[in-house]
VMD Tcl script that draws the C-alpha trace (Angstrom):
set ca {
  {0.00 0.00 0.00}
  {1.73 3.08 -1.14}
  {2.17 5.55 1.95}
  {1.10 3.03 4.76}
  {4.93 3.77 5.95}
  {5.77 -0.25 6.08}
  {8.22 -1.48 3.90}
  {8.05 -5.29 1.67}
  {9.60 -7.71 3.65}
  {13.53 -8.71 2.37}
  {13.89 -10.93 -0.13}
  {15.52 -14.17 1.17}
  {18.83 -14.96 -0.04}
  {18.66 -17.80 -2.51}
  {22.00 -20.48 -1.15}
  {23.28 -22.63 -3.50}
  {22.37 -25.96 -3.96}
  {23.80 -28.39 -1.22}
  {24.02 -31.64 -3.66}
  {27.36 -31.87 -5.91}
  {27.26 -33.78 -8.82}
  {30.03 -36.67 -9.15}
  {33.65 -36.06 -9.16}
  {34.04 -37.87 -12.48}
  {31.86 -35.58 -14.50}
  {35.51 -33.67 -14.30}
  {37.01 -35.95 -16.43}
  {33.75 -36.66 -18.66}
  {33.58 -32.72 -19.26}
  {37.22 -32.77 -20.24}
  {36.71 -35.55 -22.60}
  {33.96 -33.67 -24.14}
  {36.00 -30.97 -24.62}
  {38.95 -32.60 -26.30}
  {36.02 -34.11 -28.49}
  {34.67 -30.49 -29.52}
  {36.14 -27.81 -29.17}
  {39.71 -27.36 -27.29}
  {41.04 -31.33 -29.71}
  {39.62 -29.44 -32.96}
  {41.12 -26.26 -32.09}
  {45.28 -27.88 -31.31}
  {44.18 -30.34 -34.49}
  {43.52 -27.06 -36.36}
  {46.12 -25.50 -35.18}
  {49.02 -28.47 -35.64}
  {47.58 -28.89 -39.13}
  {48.19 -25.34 -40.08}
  {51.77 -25.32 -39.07}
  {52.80 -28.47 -40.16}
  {51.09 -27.33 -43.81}
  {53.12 -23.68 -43.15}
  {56.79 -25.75 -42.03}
  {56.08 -27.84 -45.45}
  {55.02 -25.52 -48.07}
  {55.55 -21.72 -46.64}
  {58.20 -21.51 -43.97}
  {58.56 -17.78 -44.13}
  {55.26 -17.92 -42.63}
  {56.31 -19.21 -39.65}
  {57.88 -16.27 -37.88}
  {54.34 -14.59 -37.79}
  {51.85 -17.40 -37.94}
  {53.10 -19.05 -34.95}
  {52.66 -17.04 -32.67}
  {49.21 -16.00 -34.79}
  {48.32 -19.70 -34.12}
  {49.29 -19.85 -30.30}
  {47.44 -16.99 -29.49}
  {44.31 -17.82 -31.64}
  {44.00 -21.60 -30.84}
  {46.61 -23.47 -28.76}
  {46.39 -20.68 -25.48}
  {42.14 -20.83 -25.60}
  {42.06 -24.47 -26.26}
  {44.35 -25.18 -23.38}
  {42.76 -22.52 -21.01}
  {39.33 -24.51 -21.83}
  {40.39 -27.75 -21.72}
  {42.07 -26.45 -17.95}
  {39.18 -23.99 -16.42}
  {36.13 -24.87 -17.66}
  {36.04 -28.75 -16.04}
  {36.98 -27.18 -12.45}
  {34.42 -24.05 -12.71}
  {31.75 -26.70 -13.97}
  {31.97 -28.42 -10.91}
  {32.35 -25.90 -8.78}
  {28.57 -24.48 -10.18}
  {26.77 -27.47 -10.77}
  {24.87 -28.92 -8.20}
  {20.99 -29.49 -7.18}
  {18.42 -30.21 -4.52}
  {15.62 -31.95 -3.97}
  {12.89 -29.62 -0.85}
  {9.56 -30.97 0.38}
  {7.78 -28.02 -3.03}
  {11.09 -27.59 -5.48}
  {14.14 -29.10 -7.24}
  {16.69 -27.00 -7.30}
  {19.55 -26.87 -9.86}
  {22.64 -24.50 -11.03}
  {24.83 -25.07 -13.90}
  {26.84 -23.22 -16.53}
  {30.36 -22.23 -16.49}
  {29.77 -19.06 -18.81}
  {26.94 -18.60 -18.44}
  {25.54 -19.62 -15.56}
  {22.14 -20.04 -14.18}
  {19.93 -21.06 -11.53}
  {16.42 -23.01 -11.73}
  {13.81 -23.55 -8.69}
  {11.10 -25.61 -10.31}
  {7.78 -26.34 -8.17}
  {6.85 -30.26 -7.34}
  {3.75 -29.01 -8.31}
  {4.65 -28.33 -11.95}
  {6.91 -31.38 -12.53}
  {5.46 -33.19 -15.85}
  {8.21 -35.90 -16.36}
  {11.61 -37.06 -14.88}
  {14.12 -38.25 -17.14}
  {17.43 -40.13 -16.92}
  {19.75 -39.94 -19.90}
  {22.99 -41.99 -20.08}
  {24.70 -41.29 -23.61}
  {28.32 -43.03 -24.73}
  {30.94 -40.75 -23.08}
  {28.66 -40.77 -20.07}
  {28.09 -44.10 -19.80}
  {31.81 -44.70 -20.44}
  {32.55 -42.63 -17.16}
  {29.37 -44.22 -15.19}
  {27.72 -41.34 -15.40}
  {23.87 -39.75 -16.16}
  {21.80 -36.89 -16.58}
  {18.39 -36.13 -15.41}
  {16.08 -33.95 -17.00}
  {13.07 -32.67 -15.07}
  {10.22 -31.54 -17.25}
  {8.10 -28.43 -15.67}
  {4.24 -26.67 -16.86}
  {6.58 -24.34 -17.36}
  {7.98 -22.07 -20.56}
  {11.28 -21.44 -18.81}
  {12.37 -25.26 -19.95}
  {13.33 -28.16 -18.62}
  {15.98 -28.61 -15.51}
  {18.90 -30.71 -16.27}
  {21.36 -31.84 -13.82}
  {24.46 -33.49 -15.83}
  {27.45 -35.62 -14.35}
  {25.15 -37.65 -12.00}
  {26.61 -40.89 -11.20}
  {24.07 -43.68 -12.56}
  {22.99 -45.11 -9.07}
  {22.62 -41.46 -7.74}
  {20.57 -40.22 -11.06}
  {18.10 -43.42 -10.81}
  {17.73 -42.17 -7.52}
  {17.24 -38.91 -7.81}
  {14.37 -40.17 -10.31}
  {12.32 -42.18 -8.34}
  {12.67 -39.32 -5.48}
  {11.45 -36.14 -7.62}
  {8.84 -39.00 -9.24}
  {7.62 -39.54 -5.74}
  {7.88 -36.48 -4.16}
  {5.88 -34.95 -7.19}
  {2.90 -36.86 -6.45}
  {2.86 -36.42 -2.93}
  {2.30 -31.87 -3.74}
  {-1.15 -31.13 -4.95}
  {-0.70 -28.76 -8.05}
  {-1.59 -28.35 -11.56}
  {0.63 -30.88 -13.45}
  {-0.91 -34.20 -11.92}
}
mol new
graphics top color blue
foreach p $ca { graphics top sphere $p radius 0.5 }
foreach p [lrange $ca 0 end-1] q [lrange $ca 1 end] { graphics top cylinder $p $q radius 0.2 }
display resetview
């Protein structure tokens, strides 16, 4: 009420998520990595000199350093940050009315989805995964915003996870059952 003279009550600060995901999504995260973008890039980047050394090696002088600053530094500096900030970020929870998740290593985000919305639970396991017993789970909301994924699950701990947003789900009155 404008005037009344009390102020809105403070908004509560949102902690992060207690749950870490598994220790070997590290490694799985790295693998992907050398799989798509920093492997490609030091391919890319051997290729060119090795085509430079063989056919132009006047080139050299200026397209090595070109090539070290351009691919071999970011590739490196992604295939040695972006594994440890991932894990440091992602992680979830599971309340009595929400699942919680935060991911990203970017860009990173933060989802609270309502019990009462959840639609579907999910459990993904592709190759690499599966190769580093791991799993995703993807929690389908009533909800625009998308989905909530929480990657580099081990596969006990995702099944698990399952059943308990499955179950706890059914047990909050809302609009999606």
């Amino acid at each position: 009420m404008p005037g009344s003279g009390t102020a809105p009550p403070p908004a509560a600060a949102l902690r992060p998520p207690r749950h870490r995901v598994d220790p070997r999504a590290r490694r799985w995260w790295t693998a992907r990595a050398l799989l798509t973008v920093s492997g490609p890039a030091l391919l890319t980047a051997v290729a060119l000199a090795v085509c430079a050394l063989l056919f132009f090696p006047g080139a050299l002088p200026w397209l090595g350093p070109l090539l070290l600053v351009t691919l071999v530094v970011p590739a490196l500096a992604h295939l040695a940050l972006m594994p440890r900030v991932r894990y440091a970020v992602h992680a979830w929870e599971l309340g009595e009315r929400a699942v919680y998740a935060s991911d990203g290593w970017y860009r990173q985000r933060r989802r609270i989805a309502p019990l009462s919305r959840v639609q579907t639970v999910d459990t993904v396991r592709g190759p690499l995964e599966r190769r580093f017993g791991l799993a995703t789970v993807t929690v389908t909301t009533a909800s625009t915003a998308g989905d909530i994924t929480i990657r580099g699950l081990s596969d006990a701990g995702a099944d698990e996870l399952s059943r308990r947003i499955g179950a706890a789900a059914q047990l909050v009155p809302g609009d999606a059952v």
